[in-house]
C-alpha positions, 0 to 999 in steps of 0.5 A, spaced: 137 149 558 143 150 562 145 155 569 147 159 564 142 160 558 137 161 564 134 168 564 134 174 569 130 178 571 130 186 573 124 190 575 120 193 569 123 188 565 119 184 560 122 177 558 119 173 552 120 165 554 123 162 548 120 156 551 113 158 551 113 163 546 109 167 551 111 173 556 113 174 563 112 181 565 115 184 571 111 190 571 115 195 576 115 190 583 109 185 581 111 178 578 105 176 573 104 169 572 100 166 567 097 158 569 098 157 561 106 160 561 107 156 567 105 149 564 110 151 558 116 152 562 121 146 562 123 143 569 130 147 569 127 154 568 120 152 573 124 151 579 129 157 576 123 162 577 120 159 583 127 160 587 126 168 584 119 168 586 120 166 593 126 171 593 121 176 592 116 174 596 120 174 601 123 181 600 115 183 600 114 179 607 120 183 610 118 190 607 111 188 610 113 187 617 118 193 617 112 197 615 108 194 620 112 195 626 114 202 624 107 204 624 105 201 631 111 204 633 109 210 631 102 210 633 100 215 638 099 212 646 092 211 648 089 210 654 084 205 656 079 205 660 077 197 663 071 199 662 071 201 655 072 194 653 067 190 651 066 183 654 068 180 647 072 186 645 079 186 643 083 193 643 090 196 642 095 201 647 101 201 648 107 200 653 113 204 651 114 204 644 110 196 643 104 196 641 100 191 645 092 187 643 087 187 650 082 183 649 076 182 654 074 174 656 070 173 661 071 179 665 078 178 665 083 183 661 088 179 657 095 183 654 099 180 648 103 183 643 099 186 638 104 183 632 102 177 629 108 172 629 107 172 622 108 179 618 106 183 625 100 184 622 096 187 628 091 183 631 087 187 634 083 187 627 083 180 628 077 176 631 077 173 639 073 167 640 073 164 646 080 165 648 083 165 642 085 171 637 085 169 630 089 174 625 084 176 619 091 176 614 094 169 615 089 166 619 094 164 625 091 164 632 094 166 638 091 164 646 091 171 649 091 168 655 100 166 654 100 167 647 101 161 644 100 160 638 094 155 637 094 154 629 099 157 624 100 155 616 108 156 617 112 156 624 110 161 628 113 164 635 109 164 642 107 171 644 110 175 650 104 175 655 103 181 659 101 182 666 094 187 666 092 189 673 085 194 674 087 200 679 081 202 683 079 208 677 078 202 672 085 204 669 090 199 666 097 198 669 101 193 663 107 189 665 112 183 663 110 177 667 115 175 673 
């Protein structure tokens, strides 16, 4: 099959794959696939439609990252008393318009951001062992300590560390580190 005789596809669009004799749906933003469908496509038409998925995963990728940013930005602030957080415990607040994850490790208050560098997903839902903050989504991992990133799947960007200082009335001052 040449360039010209590949297909395209538009959302709520169903397509009958000549090859195959079998459908590909594109049901209003989801792209179904079936291993059966897959295993019949011609090597040209394969990579054809990997190049359209990938584009549509990462137009997903980058919706859901706006969203998730949008939504921290909009959260409202929230106070934190030192003394609210769990040894073990990882909460949110925020500095301005950026949301930041808190986490509490051997009696020291750790301040990261709260965006996974991967889909800024928020990694206070995540888990803290030790001084490291896994991200339920991707199951990337970050050192609360400087933000570095421990392990990723795919190429991940370190973390800003914060400065957390306790005021003598147990609130939390949160700053950039010199």
């Amino acid at each position: 099959m040449s360039g010209s005789d590949e297909p395209s596809y538009s959302e709520n669009e169903l397509y009958e794959n000549a090859d195959a004799g079998r459908h590909i749906a594109l049901i209003g933003s989801e792209m179904e696939y079936s291993e059966e469908i897959v295993a019949q496509l011609g090597d040209e038409q394969l990579q054809a439609e990997w190049e359209k998925y990938l584009a549509y995963s990462y137009e997903r990728q980058g919706l859901r990252s706006l969203v998730q940013s949008v939504l921290r930005k909009k959260s409202p602030q929230r106070q934190v008393n030192a003394n609210d957080l769990a040894e073990g415990g990882l909460t949110a607040t925020k500095v301005g318009e950026n949301e930041v994850l808190l986490a509490k490790v051997d009696g020291k208050i750790y301040a990261i951001d709260n965006a996974c560098g991967h889909l800024a997903y928020p990694l206070n839902e995540g888990r803290l062992n030790g001084h490291v903050v896994t991200c339920i989504w991707h199951f990337a991992r970050f050192d609360v300590r400087t933000g570095a990133v421990v392990s990723a799947g795919i190429d991940f960007e370190n973390l800003k560390p914060l400065e957390v200082r306790v005021f003598p009335d147990n609130s939390l001052g949160i700053d950039e580190k010199p």
